[in-house]
C-alpha positions in Angstrom: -59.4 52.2 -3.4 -56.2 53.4 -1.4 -54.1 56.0 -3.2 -50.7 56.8 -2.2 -49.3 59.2 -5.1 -45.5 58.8 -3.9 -45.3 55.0 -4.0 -47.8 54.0 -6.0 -51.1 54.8 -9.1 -54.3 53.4 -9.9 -54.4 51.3 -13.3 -58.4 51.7 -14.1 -59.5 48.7 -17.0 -62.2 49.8 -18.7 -65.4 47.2 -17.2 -63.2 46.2 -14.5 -61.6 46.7 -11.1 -58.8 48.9 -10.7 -55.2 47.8 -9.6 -52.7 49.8 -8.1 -49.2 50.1 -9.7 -46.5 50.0 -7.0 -42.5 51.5 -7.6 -39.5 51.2 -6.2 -36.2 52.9 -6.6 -33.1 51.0 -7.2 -30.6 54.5 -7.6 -30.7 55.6 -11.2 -33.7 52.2 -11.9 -37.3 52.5 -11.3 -39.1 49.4 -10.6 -42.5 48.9 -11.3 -45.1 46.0 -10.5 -49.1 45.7 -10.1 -50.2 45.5 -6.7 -49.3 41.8 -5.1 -47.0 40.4 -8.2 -43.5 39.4 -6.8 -41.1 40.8 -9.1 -40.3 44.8 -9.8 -39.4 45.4 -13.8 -36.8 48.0 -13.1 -35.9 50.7 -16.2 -32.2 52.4 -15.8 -33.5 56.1 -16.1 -30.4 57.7 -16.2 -29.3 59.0 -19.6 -25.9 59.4 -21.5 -23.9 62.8 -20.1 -25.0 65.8 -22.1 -22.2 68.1 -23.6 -20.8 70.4 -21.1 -22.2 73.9 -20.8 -20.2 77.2 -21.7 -17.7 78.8 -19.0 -19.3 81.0 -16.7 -18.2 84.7 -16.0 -15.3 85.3 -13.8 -15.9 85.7 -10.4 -15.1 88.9 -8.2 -10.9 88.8 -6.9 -10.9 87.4 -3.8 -9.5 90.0 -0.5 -5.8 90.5 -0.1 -3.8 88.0 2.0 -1.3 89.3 4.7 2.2 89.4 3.5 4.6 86.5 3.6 7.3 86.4 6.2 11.6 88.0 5.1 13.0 85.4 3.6 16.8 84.7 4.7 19.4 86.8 3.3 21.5 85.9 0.3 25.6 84.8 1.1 27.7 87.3 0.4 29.5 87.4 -3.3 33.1 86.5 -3.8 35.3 89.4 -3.3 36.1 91.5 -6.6 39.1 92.3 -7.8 41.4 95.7 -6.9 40.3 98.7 -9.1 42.9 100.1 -11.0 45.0 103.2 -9.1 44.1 106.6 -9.3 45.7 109.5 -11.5 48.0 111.8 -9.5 46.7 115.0 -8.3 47.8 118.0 -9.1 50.5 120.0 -7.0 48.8 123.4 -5.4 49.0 125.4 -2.8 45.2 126.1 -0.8 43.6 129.3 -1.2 44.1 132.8 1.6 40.7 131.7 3.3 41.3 128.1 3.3 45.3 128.5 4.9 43.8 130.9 7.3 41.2 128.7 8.5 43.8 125.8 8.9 46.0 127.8 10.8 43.2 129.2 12.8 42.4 125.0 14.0 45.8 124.8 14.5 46.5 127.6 16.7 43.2 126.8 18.8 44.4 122.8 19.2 48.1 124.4 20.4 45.8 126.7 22.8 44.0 123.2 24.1 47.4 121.9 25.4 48.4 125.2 27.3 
């Protein structure tokens, strides 16, 4: 008796000879017939979907991307409106050191022209 276990099995009858099943796979159907019968009986073996399985841990953070390119710069905003004038100053007179000095520039840009 020839054996191949992939494609086909011995059927032993008890007092008799033994036949050899032989299979063939249609995608999800397995067909089976007795050694030299014409037809295959094929059996869908594919069952219904089973329920989904629980969410799996997180996985690690992927590596920082390089940074995006400037974007273009914004328009300008509409011009505001005048502020509001200032309070007068107060009328003075500047201090010894601070006339001295200006006199000082003074005399040195008079000195410039000579």
């Amino acid at each position: 008796m020839t054996f191949n276990p992939i494609n086909s099995a011995p059927v032993v009858k008890t007092g008799g000879s033994a036949s050899s099943l032989e299979f063939d796979w249609d995608g999800t159907k397995l067909g089976v017939r007795v050694e030299g019968d014409d037809e295959y009986k094929y059996v869908d073996l594919r069952g219904p979907a089973g329920p989904a399985g629980a969410d799996g841990a997180d996985g690690k953070d992927g590596a920082k991307g390089d940074p995006g390119a400037d974007g273009a710069d914004g328009k300008d905003g509409a011009k505001g409106d005048p502020g509001a004038d200032g309070s007068d100053g107060k009328d003075g007179f500047p201090t010894e050191e601070q006339w001295n000095a200006l006199v000082a520039r003074v005399d040195a840009l008079d000195g410039e022209d000579a």
